[in-house]
C-alpha positions in Angstrom: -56.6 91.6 96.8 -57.6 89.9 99.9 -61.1 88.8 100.9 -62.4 88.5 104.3 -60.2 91.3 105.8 -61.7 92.2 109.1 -60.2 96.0 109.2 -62.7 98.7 109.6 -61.9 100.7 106.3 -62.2 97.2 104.4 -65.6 96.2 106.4 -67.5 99.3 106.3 -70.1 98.5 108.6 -70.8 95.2 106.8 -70.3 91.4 107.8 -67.4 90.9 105.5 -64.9 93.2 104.1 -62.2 93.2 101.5 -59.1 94.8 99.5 -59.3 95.2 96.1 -56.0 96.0 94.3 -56.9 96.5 90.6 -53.3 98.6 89.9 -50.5 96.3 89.5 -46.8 97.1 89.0 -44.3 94.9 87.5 -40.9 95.5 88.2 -38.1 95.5 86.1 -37.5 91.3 86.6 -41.4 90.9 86.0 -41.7 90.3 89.7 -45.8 91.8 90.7 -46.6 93.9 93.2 -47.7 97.5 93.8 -46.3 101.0 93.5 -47.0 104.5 94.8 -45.1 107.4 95.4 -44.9 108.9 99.1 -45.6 112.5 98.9 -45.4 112.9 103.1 -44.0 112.5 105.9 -47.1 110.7 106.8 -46.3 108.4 104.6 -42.5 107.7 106.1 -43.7 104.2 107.9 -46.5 102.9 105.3 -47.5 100.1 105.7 -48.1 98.9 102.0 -44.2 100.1 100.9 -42.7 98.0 103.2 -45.0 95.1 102.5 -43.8 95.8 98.9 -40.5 95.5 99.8 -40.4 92.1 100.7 -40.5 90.0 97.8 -42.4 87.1 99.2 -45.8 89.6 99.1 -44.3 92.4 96.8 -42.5 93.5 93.5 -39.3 94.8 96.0 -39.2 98.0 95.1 -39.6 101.1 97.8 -42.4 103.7 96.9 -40.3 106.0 95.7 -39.9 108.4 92.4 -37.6 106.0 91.5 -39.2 103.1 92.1 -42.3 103.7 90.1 -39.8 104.7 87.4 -38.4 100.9 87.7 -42.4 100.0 87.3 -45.2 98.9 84.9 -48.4 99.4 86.1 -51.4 97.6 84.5 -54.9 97.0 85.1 -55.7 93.5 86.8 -58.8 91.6 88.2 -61.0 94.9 87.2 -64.1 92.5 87.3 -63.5 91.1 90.8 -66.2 93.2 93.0 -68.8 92.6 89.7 -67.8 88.7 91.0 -68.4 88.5 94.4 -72.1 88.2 94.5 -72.3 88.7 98.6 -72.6 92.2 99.8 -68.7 93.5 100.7 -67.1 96.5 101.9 -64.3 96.5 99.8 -61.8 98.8 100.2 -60.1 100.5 97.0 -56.2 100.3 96.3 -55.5 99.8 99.9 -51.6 99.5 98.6 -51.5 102.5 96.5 -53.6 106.0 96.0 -55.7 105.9 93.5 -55.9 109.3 92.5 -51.4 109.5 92.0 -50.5 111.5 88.7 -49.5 107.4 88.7 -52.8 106.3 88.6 -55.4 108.8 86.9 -55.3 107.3 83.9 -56.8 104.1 85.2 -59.9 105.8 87.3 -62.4 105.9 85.0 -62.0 102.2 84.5 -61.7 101.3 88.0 -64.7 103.9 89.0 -66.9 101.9 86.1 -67.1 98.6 88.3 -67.3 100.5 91.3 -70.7 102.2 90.3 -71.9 99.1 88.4 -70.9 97.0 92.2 -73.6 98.9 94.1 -74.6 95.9 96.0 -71.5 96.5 98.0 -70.0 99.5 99.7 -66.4 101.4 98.3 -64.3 103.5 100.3 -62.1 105.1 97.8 -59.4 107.0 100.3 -56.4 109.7 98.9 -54.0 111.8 99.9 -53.9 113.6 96.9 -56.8 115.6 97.1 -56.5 118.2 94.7 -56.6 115.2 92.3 -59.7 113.3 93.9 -61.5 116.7 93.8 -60.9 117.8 90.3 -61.9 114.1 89.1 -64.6 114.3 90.6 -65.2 118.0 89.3 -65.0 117.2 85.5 -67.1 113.8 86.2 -70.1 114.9 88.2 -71.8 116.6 85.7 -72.0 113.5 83.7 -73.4 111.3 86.6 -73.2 113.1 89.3 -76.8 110.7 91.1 -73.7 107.7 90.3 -70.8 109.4 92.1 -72.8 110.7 95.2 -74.6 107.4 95.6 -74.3 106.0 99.1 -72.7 102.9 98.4 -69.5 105.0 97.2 -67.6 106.5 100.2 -65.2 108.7 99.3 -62.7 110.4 102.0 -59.4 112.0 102.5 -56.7 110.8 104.7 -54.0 112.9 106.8 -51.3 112.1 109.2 -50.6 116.0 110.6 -52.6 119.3 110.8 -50.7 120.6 108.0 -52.4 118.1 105.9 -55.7 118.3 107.1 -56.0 122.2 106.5 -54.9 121.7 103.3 -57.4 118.9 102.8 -60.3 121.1 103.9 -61.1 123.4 101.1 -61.1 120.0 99.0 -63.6 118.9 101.1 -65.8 121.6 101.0 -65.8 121.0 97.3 -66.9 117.4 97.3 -69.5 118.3 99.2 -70.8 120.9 97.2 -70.0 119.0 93.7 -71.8 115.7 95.5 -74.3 117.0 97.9 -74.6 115.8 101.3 -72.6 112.4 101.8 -74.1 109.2 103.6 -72.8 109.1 107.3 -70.5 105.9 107.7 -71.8 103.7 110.6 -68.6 103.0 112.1 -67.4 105.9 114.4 -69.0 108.5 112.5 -66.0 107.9 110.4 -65.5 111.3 108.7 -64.3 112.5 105.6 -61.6 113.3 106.5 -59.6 110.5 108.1 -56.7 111.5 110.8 -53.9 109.3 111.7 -50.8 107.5 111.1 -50.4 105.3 108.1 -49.4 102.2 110.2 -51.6 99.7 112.1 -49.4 99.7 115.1 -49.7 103.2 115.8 -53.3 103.7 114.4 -55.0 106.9 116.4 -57.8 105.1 118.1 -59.4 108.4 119.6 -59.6 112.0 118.6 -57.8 112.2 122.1 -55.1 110.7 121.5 -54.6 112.4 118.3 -51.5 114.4 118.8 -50.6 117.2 116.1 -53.6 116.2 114.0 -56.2 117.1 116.9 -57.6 120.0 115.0 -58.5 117.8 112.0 -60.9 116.1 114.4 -62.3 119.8 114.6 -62.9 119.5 110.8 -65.0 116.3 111.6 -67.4 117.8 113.9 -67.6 120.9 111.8 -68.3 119.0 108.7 -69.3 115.5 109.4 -70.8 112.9 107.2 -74.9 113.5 106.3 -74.7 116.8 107.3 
């Protein structure tokens, strides 16, 4: 969890932003940290496994099958956003995906503070989108005014145009589970979000976007509030 982070998925279009890591792991020494499972290649330089490698921030452990296998994940400061009292945008498990086979079991209690916080803004971002969809499928017709409200941004991340086709259909099906979804004021920041997963080598422009540049195509076909 960090407050005060100044990255543009943490800020949301807001004064202050933050990272809000409700899914600890616990490795086999106790040691806290995080865990995911990388599931592309994407995902080969990510950012949060090696920070989780070092043991000064992390629990050591790579984000591997193997290493979630060596990890026990619990539920930690699931009140923090229902604490801070000053609008945030807080991005969601920034060092995991939320919507892993890993992690489903902990959405509903995660998604509970996020629609209770709706004084601050939520991007809840996944590569797994078959999972994110079908949550979100079985779940809307409960409270489906809660899930499409505009505080809750929800999006789908890809690193090649492989990924982004596949992410498309999913897409369409957010859309028409949620309705139209609120544009983001930074960069028309779509839905889905193209680039790779470390900050050094961030795509900046749909130019400069390499093997993903048709996923850019996506964004101008199916942008935010349209």
């Amino acid at each position: 969890m960090s407050d005060g982070s100044k990255i543009s998925l943490a800020t949301l279009g807001l004064d202050r932003g933050a990272t809000w890591n409700p899914i600890a792991a616990y490795g086999p020494d106790g040691k806290r940290g995080w865990a995911c499972v990388k599931i592309d290649a994407a995902c080969a330089n990510c950012d949060a496994a090696m920070l989780n490698q070092n043991r000064r921030f992390g629990n050591g452990l790579d984000y591997t099958v193997q290493g979630m296998q060596q990890s026990r994940l619990e539920l930690v400061n699931l009140d923090q956003p229902l604490r801070w009292k000053k609008p945030r945008g807080i991005f969601v498990c920034s060092m995991t995906d939320l919507f892993g086979d890993f992690a489903m079991r902990f959405v509903p209690s995660i998604m509970d503070t996020v629609v209770r916080a709706n004084w601050h803004r939520f991007a809840l971002l996944t590569k797994r989108f078959e999972n994110m969809a079908n949550w979100v499928g079985l779940t809307s017709g409960f409270m489906p005014d809660k899930l499409a409200s505009p505080h809750i941004w929800w999006g789908m991340t890809v690193g090649h145009q492989k990924a982004a086709d596949e992410a498309l259909p999913y897409m369409r099906r957010m859309r028409e589970l949620l309705g139209p979804l609120p544009r983001c004021p930074i960069g028309r920041l779509p839905l889905i979000l193209a680039g790779p997963q470390r900050r050094q080598h961030r795509v900046r422009s749909p130019h400069r976007c390499g093997p993903c540049y048709r996923s850019w195509e996506v964004r101008r076909m199916l942008p935010l509030g349209q």
